[in-house]
TIKETOR-239933 format. One record per atom (N, C-alpha, C): residue in three letters; atom name; x, y, z. Coordinates in Angstrom, 1 decimal. Atoms other than C-alpha are relative to their C-alpha. Layout:
N
<r:ALA	a:CA	X:X	Y:Y	Z:Z>
...
This chain:
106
<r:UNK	a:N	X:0.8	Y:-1.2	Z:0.0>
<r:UNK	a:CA	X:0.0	Y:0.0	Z:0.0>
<r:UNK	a:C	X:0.9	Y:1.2	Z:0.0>
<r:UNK	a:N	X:-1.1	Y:-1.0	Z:-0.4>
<r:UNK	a:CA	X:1.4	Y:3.3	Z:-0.6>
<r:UNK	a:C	X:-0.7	Y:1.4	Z:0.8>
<r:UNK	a:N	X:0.5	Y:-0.7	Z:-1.0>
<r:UNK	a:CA	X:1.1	Y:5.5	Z:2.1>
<r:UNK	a:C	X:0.3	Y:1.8	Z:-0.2>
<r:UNK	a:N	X:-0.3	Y:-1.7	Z:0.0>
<r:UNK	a:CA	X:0.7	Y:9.5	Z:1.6>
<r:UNK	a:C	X:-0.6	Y:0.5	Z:0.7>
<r:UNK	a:N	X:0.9	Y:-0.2	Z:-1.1>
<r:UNK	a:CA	X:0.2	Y:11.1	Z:4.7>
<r:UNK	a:C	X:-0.8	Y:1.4	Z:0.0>
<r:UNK	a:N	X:0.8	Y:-1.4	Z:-0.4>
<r:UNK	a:CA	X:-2.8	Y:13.9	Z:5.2>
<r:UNK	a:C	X:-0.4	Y:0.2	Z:1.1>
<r:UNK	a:N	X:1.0	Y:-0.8	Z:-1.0>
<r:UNK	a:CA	X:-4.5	Y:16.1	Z:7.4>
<r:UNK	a:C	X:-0.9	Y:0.1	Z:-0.5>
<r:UNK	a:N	X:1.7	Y:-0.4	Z:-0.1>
<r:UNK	a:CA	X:-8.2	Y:16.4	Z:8.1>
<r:UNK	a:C	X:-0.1	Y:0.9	Z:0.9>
<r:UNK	a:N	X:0.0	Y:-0.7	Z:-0.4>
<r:UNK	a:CA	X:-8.5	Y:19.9	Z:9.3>
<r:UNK	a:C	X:-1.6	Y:0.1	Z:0.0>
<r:UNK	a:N	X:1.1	Y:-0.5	Z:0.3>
<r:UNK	a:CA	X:-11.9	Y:20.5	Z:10.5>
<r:UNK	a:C	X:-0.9	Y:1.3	Z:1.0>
<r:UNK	a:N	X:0.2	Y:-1.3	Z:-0.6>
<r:UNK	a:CA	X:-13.4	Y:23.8	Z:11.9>
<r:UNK	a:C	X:-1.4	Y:-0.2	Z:0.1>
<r:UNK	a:N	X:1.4	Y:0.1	Z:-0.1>
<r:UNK	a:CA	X:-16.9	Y:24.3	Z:13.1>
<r:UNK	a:C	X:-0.4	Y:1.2	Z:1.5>
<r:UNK	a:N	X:0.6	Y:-1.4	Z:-1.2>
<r:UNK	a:CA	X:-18.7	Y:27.2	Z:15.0>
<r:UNK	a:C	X:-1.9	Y:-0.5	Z:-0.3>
<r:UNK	a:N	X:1.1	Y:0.9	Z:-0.8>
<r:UNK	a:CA	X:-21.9	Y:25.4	Z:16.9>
<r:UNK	a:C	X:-0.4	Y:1.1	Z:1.0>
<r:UNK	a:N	X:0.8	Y:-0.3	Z:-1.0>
<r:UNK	a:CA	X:-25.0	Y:26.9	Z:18.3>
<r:UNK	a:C	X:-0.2	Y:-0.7	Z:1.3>
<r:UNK	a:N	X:0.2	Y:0.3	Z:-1.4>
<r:UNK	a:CA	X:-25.2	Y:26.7	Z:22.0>
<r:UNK	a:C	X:-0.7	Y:0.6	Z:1.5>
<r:UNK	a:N	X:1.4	Y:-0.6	Z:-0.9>
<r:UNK	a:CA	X:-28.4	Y:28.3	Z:23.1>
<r:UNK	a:C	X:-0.5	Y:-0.6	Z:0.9>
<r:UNK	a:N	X:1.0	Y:0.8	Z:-0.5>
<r:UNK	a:CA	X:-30.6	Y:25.9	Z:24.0>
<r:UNK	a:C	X:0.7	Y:-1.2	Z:1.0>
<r:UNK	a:N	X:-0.7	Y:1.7	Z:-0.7>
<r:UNK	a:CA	X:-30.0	Y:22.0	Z:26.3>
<r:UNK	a:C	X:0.0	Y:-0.5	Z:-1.6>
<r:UNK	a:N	X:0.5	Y:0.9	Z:1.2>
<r:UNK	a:CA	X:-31.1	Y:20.6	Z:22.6>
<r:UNK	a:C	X:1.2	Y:0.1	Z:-0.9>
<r:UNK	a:N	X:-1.0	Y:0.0	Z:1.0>
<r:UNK	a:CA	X:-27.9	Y:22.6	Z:20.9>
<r:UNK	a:C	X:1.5	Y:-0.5	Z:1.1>
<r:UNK	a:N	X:-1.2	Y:0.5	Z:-0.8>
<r:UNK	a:CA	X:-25.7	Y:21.5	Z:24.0>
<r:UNK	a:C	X:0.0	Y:-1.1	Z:0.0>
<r:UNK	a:N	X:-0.4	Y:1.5	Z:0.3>
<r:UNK	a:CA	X:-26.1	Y:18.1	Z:23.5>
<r:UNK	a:C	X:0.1	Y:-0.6	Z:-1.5>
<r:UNK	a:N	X:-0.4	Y:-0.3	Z:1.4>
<r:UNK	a:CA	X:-25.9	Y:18.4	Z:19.9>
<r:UNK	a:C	X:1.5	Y:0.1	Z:-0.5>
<r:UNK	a:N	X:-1.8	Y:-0.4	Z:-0.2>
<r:UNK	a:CA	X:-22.2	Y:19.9	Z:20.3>
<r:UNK	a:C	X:0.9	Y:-1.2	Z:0.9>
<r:UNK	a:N	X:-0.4	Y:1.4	Z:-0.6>
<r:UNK	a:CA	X:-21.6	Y:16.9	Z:23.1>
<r:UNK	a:C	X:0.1	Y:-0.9	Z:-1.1>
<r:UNK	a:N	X:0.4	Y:1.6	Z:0.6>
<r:UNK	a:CA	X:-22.7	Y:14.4	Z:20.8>
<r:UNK	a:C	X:0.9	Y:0.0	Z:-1.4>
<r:UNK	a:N	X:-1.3	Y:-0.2	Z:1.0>
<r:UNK	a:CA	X:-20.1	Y:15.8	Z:17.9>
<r:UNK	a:C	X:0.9	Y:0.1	Z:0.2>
<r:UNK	a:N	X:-1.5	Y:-0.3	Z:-1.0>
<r:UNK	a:CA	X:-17.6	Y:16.7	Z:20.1>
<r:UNK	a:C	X:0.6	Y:-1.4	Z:0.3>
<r:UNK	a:N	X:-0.7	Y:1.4	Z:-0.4>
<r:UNK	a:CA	X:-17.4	Y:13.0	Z:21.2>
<r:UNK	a:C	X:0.0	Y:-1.1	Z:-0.9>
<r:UNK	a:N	X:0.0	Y:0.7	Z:1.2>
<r:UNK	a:CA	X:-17.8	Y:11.7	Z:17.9>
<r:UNK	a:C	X:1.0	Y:-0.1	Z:-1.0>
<r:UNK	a:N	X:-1.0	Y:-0.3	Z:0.2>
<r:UNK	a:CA	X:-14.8	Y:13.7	Z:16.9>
<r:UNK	a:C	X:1.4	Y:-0.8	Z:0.5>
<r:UNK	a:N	X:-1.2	Y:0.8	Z:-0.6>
<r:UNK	a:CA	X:-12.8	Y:12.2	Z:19.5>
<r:UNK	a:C	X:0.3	Y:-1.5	Z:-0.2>
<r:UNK	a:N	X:0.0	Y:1.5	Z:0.1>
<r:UNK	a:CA	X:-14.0	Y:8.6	Z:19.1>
<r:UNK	a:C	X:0.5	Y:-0.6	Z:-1.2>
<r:UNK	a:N	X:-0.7	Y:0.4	Z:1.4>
<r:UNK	a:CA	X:-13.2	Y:8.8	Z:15.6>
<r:UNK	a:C	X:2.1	Y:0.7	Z:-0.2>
<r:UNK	a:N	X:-1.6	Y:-0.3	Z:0.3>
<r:UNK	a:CA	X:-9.6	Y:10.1	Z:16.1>
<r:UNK	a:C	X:0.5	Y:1.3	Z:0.1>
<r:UNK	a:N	X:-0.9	Y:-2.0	Z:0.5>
<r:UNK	a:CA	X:-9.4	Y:14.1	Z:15.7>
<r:UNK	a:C	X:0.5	Y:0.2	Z:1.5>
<r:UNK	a:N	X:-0.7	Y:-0.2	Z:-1.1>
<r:UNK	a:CA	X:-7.4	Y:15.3	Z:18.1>
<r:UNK	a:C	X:-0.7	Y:1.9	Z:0.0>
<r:UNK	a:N	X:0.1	Y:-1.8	Z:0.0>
<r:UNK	a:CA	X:-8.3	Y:19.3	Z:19.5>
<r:UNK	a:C	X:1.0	Y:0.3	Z:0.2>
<r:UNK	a:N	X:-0.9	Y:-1.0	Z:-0.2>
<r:UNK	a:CA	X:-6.3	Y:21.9	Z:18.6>
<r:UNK	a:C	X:0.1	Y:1.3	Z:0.8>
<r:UNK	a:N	X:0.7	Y:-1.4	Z:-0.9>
<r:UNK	a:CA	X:-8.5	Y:24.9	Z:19.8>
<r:UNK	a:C	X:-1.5	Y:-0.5	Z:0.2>
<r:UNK	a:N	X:1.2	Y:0.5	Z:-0.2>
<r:UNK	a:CA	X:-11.9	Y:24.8	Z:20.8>
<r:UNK	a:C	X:-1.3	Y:-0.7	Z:-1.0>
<r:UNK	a:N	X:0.8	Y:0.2	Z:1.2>
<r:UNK	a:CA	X:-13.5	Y:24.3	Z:17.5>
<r:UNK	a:C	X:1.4	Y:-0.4	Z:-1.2>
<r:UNK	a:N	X:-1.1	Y:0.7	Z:0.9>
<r:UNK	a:CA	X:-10.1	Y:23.0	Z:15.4>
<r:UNK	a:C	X:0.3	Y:-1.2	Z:0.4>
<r:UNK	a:N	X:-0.6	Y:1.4	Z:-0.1>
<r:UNK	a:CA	X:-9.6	Y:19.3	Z:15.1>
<r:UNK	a:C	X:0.7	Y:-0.1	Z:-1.0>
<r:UNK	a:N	X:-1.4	Y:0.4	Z:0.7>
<r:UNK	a:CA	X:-6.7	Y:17.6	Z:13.4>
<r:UNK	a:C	X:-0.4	Y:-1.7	Z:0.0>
<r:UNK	a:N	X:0.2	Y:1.8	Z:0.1>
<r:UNK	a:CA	X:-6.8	Y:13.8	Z:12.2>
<r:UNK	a:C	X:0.5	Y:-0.1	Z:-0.9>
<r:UNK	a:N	X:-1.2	Y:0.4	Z:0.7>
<r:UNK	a:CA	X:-3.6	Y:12.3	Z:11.0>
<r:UNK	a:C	X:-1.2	Y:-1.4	Z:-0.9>
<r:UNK	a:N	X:0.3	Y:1.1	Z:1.2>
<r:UNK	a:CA	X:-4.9	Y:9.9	Z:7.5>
<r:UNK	a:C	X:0.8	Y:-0.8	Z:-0.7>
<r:UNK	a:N	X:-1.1	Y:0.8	Z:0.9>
<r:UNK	a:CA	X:-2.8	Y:7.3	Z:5.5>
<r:UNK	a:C	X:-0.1	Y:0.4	Z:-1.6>
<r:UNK	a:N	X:0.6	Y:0.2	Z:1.3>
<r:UNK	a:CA	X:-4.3	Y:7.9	Z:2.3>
<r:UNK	a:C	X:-1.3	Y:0.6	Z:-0.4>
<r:UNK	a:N	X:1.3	Y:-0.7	Z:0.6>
<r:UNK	a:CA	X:-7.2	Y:9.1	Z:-0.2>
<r:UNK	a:C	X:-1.3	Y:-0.6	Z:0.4>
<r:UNK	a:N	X:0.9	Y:0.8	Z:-0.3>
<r:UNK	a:CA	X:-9.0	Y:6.2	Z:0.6>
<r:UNK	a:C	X:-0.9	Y:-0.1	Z:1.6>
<r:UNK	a:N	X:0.1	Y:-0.6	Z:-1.5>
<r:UNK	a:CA	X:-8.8	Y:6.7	Z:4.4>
<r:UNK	a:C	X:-0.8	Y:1.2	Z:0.1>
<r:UNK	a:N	X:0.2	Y:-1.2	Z:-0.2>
<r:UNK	a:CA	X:-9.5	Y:10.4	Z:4.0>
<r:UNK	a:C	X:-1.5	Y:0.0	Z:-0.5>
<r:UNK	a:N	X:1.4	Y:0.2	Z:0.1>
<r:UNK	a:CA	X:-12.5	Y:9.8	Z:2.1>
<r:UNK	a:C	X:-1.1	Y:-0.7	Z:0.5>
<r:UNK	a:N	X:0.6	Y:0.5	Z:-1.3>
<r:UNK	a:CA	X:-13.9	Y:7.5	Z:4.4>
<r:UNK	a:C	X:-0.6	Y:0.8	Z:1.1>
<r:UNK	a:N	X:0.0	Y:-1.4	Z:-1.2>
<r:UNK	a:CA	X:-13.5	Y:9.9	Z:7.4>
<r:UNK	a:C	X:-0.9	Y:0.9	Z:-0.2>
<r:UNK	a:N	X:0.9	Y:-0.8	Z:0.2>
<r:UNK	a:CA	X:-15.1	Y:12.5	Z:5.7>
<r:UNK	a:C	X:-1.7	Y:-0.3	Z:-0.3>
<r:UNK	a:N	X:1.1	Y:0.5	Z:0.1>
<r:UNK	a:CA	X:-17.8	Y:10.5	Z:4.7>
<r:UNK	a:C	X:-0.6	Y:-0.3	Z:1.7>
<r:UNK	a:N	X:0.4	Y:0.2	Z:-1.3>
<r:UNK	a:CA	X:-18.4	Y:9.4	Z:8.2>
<r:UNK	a:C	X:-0.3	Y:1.3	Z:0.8>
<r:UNK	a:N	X:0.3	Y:-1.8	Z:-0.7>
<r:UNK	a:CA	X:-18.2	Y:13.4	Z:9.3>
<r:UNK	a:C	X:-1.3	Y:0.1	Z:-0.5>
<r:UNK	a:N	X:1.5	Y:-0.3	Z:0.8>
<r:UNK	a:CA	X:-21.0	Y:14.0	Z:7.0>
<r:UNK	a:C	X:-1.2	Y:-0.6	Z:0.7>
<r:UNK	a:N	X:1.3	Y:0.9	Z:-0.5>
<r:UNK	a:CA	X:-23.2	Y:11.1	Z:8.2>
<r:UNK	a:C	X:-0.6	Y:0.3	Z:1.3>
<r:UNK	a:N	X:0.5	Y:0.2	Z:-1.7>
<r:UNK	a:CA	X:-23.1	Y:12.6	Z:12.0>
<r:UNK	a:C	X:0.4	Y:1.8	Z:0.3>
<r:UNK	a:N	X:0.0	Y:-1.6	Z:-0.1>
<r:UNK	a:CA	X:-23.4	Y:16.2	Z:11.3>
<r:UNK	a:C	X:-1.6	Y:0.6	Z:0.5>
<r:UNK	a:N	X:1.9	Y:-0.6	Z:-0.8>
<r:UNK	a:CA	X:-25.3	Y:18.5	Z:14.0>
<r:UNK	a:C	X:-0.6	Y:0.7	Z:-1.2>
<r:UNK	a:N	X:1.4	Y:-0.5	Z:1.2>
<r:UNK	a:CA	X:-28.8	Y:19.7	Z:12.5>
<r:UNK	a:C	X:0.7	Y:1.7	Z:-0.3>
<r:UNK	a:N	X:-0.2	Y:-1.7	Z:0.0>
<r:UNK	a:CA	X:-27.2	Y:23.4	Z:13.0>
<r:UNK	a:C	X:0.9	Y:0.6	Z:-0.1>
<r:UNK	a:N	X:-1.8	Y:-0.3	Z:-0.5>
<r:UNK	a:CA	X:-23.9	Y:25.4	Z:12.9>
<r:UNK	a:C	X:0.3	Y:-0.1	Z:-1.3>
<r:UNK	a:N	X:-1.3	Y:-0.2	Z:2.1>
<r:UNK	a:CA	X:-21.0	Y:26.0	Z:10.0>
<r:UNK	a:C	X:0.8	Y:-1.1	Z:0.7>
<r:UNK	a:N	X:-1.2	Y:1.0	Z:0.1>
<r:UNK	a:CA	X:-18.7	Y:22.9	Z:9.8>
<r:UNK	a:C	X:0.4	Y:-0.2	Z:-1.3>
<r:UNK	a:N	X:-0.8	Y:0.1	Z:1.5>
<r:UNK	a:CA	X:-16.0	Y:22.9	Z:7.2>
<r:UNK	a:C	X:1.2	Y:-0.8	Z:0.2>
<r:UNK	a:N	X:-1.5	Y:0.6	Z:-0.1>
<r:UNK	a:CA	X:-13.2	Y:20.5	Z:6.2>
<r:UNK	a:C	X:0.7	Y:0.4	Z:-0.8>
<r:UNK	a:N	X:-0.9	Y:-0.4	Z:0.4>
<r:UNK	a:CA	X:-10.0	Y:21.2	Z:5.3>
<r:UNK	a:C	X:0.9	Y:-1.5	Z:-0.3>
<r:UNK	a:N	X:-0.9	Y:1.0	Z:0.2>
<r:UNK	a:CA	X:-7.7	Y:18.1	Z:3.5>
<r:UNK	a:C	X:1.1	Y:0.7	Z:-0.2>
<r:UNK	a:N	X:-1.5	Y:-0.4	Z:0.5>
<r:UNK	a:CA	X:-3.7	Y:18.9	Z:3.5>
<r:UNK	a:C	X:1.0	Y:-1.1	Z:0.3>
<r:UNK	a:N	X:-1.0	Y:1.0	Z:-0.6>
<r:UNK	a:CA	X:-0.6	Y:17.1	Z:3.6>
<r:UNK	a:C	X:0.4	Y:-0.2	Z:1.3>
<r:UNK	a:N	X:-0.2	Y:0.0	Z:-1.4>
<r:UNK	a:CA	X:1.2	Y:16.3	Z:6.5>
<r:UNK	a:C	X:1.4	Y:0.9	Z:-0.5>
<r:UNK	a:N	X:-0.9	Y:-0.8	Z:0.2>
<r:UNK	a:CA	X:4.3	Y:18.2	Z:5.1>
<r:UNK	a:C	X:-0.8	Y:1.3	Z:0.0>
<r:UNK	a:N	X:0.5	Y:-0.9	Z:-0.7>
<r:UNK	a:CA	X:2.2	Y:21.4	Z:5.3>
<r:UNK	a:C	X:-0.6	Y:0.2	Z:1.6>
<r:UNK	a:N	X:0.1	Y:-0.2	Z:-1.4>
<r:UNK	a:CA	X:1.1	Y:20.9	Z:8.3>
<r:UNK	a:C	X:1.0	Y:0.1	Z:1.3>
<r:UNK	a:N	X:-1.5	Y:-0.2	Z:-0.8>
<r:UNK	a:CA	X:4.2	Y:20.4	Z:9.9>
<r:UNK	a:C	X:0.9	Y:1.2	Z:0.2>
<r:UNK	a:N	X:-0.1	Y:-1.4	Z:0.3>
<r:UNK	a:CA	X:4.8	Y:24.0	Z:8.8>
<r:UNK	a:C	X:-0.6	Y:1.1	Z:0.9>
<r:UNK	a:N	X:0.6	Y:-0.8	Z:-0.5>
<r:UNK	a:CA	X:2.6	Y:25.3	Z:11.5>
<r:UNK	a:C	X:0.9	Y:0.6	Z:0.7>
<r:UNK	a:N	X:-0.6	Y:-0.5	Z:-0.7>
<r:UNK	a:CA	X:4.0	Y:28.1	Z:13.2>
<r:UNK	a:C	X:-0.5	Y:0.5	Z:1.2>
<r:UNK	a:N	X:0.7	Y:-0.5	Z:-0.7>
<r:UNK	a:CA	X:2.9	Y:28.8	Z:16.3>
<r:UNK	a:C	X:0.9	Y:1.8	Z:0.7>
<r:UNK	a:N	X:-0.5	Y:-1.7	Z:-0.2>
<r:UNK	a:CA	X:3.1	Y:33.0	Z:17.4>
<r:UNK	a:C	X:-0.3	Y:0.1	Z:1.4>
<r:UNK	a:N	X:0.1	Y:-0.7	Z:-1.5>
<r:UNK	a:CA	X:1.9	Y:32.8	Z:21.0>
<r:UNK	a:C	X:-0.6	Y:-1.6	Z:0.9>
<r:UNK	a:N	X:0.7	Y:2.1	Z:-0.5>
<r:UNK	a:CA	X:1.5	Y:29.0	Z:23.0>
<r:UNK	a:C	X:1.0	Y:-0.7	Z:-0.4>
<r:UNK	a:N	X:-0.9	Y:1.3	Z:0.7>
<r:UNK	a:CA	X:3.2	Y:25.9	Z:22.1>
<r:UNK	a:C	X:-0.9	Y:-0.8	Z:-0.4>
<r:UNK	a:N	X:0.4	Y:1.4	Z:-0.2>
<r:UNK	a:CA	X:2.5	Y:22.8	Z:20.5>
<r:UNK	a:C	X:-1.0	Y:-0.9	Z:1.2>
<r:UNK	a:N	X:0.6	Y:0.5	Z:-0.9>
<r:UNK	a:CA	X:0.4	Y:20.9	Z:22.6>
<r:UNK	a:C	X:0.6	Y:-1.4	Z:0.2>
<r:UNK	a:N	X:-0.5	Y:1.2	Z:0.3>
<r:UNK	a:CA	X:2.2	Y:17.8	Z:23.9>
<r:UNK	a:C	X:-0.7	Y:-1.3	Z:1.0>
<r:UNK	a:N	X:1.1	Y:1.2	Z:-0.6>
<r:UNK	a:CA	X:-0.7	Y:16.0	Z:26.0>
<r:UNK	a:C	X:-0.6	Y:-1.2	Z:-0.5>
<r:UNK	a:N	X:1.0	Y:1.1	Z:1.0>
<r:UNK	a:CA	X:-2.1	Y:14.0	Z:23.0>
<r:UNK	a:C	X:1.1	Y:-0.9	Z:-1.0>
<r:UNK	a:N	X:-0.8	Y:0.4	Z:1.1>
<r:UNK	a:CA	X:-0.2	Y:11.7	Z:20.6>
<r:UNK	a:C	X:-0.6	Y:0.0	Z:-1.3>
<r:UNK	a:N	X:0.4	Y:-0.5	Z:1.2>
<r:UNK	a:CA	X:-0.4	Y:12.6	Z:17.3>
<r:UNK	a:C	X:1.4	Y:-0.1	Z:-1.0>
<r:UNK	a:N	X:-0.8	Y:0.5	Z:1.1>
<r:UNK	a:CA	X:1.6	Y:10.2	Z:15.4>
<r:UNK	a:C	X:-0.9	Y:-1.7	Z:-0.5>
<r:UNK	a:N	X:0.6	Y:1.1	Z:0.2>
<r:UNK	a:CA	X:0.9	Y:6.8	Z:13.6>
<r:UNK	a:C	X:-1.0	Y:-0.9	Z:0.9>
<r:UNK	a:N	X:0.6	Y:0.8	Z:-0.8>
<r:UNK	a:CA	X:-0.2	Y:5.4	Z:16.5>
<r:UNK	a:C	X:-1.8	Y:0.4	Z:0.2>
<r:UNK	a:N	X:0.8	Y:-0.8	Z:-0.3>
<r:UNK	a:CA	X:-3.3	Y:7.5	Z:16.4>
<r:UNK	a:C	X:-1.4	Y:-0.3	Z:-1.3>
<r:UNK	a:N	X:0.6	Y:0.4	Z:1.1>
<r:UNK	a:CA	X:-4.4	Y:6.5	Z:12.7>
<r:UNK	a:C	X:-0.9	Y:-1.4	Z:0.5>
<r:UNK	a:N	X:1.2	Y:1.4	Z:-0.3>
<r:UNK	a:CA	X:-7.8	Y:4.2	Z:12.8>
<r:UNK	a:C	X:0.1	Y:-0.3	Z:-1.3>
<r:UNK	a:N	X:0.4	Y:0.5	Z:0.9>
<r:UNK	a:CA	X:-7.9	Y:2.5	Z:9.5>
<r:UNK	a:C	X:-1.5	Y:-0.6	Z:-0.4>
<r:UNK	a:N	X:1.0	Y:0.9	Z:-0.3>
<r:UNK	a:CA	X:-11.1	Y:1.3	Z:8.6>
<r:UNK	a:C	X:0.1	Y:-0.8	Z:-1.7>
């Protein structure tokens, strides 16, 4: 298999009026995690992919378990841009692993 690694950048700004849009944002929030994205910021996940096939997958699965409300957008890039991040005020975050070991294949 040949392996070209991406990022799943995905961004999302979620209503959180009501109990109905709080558990809405729960119920994606831990759907995110279950599935692999790691948080960057409050609304930025990151999820290391092997491939097109993987990537498209993933996305597909995002789609299927999207809240009824709110902006969510993905972002696909390599992992050589991403590695490019620069951070201007913070570090890295080094609580989470976010290497192969992290990749779910399905």
């Amino acid at each position: 298999m040949n392996y070209k690694f991406m990022r799943l950048m995905l961004f999302f700004d979620l209503p959180m009026q009501s109990d109905k849009e709080r558990r809405e944002y729960n119920r994606f929030h831990k759907f995110l995690l279950k599935n692999g994205f790691i948080m960057m910021q409050k609304s930025v996940y990151t999820k290391l992919v092997i491939n097109n096939v993987t990537s498209s997958a993933i996305k597909q699965r995002v789609r299927n378990n999207l809240p009824p409300e709110g902006i969510v957008e993905m972002l696909e890039i390599t992992e050589n841009q991403f590695s490019k991040i620069e951070y201007l005020v913070g570090e890295e975050q080094q609580l989470t692993i976010d290497s192969l070991d992290r990749v779910i294949e399905i």
